[in-house]
C-alpha positions, 0 to 999 in steps of 0.5 A: 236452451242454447249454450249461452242461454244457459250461462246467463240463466246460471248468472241471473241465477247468482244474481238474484240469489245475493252470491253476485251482489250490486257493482260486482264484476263478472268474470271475465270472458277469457276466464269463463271460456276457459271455466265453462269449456265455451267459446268466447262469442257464447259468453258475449251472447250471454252477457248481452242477454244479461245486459238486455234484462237490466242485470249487468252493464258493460264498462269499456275497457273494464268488463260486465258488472252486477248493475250497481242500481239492481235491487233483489226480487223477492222470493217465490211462492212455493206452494200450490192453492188449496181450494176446497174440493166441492163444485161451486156457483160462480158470482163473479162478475159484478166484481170483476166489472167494478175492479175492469171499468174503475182502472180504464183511465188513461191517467191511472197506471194500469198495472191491473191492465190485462193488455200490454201496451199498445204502443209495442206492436206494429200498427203502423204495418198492420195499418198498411195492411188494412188498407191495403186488404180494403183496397183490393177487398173482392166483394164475394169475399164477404159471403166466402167462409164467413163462419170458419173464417177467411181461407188465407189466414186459417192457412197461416195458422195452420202453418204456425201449428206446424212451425211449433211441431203441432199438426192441425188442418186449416179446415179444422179451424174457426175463426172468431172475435178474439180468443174469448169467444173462441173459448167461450164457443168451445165452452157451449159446444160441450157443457149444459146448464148445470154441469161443472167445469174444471178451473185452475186455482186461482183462475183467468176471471174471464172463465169464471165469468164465461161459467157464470153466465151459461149456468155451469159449476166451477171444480177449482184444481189446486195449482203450482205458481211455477208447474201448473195444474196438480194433475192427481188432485185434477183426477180425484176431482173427475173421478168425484165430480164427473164434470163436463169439460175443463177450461186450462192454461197450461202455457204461461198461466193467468194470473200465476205465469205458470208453464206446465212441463211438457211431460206433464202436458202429456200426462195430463192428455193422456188423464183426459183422453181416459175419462173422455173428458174435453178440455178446452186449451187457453193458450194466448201466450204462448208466443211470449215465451222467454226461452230458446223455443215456443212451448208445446200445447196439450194439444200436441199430444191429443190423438183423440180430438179432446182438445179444443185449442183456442188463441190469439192475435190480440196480445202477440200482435194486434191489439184492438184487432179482435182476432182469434180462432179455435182448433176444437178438434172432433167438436169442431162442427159443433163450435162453427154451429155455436159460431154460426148461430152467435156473431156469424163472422169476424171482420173480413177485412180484419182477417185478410190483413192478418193473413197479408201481413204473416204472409209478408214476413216479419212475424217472428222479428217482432216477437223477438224484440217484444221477449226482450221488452217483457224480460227486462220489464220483467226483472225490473218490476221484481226488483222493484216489488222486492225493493218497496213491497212489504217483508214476507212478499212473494213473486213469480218469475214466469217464463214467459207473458207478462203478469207477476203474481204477488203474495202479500204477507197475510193480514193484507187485504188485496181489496182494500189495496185495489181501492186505496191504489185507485184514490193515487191513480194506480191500478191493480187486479186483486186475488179475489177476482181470479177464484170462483171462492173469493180466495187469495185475499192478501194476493195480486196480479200486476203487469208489466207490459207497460214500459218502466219509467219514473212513473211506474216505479213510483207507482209500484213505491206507493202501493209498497207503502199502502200494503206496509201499512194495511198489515193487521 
């Protein structure tokens, strides 16, 4: 992190530990020059970044304080899961589509949405480029690279794979209906009916649902809230399972938020790369980190084409777009087969208007602006789960995207709590949902990338008072 990066980290840090309370003052900027050997602009820029996350306000002519109105966040959860050890047959869906469909009003709150709002990204401009991509559409366009995608926007990505220090062809890259299909392809290209995958406990409930539907097995892997994946129990269960593939998060991991260390992305290529085993890399929120720079995939560190590296447009940029794309690496021709045989290409249009816009520039101003929107966010609905929720509550801090996972006290019954949620219009996605076991029953995922307003802290009060009272 940059220098003044690390002093905000620093305060934050006594702020949410109680050492700097509501409506103190910050020291002042010629004392933390002088304290911390830094200039004066380092300290403004931290106090600005403070200031952008809702932790501290400036008073003209008095300093910075602690936000008189900042509440505390509750701690974090400190254990990895413990799932059991066996191979599973995952039955998922029919309660992840009854939790989906019943939160899809637009009068609910959606804070069990899996979509930030759109009103954050640049669909004006994106407009502007559809219709221009239209305007000037070739008609020979429409037959050229229809599987592996449009030329000009696997040139683009190839392009960030290389602004983020990761070497990958632009020929090497499929592009598909949004990362979903890109990982469910990449799931085909290397599994049968019947082989286990390796998933994260808990898990995003599209891959239990991607395994339940072409007959696999899921090894849930117990998993950090803050570091991901245990890499040694990851071993034992290859060693034990033989399974086919597995499907990781190692950036900003759905539900925990969890970012695996880059040394532990490493550790975990080389485990695979040992036993030869594909693993099937979901990284749509890697451009949504909060630090000073873009984490690295696993896929950084694959020499062998083990890696099948999947993303997207939908949750950075375009929404509703459906544009996403695999680098699948030595499996590439057998994902562009799957991808041929399946939905044969993505919209045309939609792909050259994506490729406009990376081309004209403003990428990279319009992350930057959304980091800030999802850090202030961020603080603020911790505070307010801190605030409202239950004694015993526990909550990630990610370092990036913009899902809290939340640990109810036990006797909480996330479930019951989705259903009482629903009947006052809020939306939730409960624990049980993201294990292929039904675990994390007194736990829940919430999402803040919708703005904060009177509406949702009321919302978040509501369900604070509902899982008070459903404690057993």
């Amino acid at each position: 992190m940059k220098r003044y990066e690390i002093l905000a980290a620093d305060i934050a840090s006594s702020i949410h530990s109680g050492l700097l309370r509501p409506g103190d003052r910050l020291p002042s900027v010629r004392h933390t020059c002088t304290s911390r050997g830094v200039s004066a602009s380092t300290v403004f820029q931290a106090y600005y970044l403070l200031e952008a996350r809702g932790l501290v306000q400036a008073r003209e002519r008095f300093g910075y304080f602690v936000n008189p109105s900042l509440r505390r966040a509750p701690p974090e959860p400190e254990r990895p899961s413990q799932p059991s050890n066996e191979a599973i047959a995952v039955d998922v869906s029919e309660r992840v589509f009854e939790v989906l469909q019943s939160s899809m009003a637009r009068q609910v709150v959606p804070l069990g949405s899996a979509f930030p709002s759109p009103l954050l990204y640049p669909l004006q401009r994106l407009g502007q480029c559809l219709a221009a991509s239209a305007r000037t559409l070739d008609p020979w366009s429409t037959v050229d690279d229809l599987t592996p995608g449009h030329a000009g926007l696997r040139r683009q990505i190839a392009l960030r794979y290389l602004a983020a220090g990761v070497a990958v062809p632009a020929e090497d890259i499929v592009i598909t209906n949004g990362a979903l299909e890109a990982l469910n392809l990449c799931l085909s290209a290397v599994t049968r009916p019947g082989d286990a995958v390796v998933v994260e406990s808990p898990t995003f409930y599209a891959a239990l649902q991607a395994l339940e539907r072409q007959g696999l097995q899921a090894i849930e892997v117990p998993t950090h809230p803050r570091e991901g994946i245990d890499l040694a129990a990851l071993e034992a269960a290859i060693v034990r399972h033989r399974p086919q593939a597995c499907w990781l998060m190692t950036n900003f991991q759905n539900p925990l938020g969890s970012l695996l260390p880059t040394a532990k992305k490493k550790a975990l290529v080389e485990l695979i790369t040992r036993y030869q085993l594909p693993l099937i890399e979901d990284d749509v929120y890697a451009e949504l980190y909060f630090g000073d720079q873009r984490p690295l995939p696993a896929k950084a560190f694959d020499t062998e084409g083990l890696v099948l590296h999947c993303s997207s447009f939908s949750k950075c940029l375009a929404p509703g777009y459906r544009i996403g794309w695999a680098a699948p690496g030595r499996f590439a021709r057998a994902v562009a087969r799957q991808k041929l045989t399946t939905t044969l290409s993505a919209s045309v249009p939609v792909q050259m208007a994506l490729a406009l816009y990376l081309e004209q520039g403003g990428f990279d101003k319009h992350l930057r602006k959304l980091r800030q929107t999802f850090i202030a966010q961020q603080a603020q609905f911790a505070e307010a789960v801190g605030h409202y929720f239950p004694v015993g509550t526990r909550a990630t801090r990610p370092e990036g995207g913009y899902f809290l996972w939340v640990e109810l006290p036990e006797g909480c019954d996330a479930l019951r709590l989705h259903q009482q949620a629903l009947a006052q219009h809020i939306s939730i996605a409960p624990g049980p949902i993201f294990s292929a076991s039904h675990a994390f029953s007194h736990c829940l995922r919430l999402n803040y990338g919708h703005a904060w307003n009177a509406r949702t802290e009321q919302a978040l009060a509501t369900l604070g008072q509902l899982a008070g009272a459903g404690q057993t």
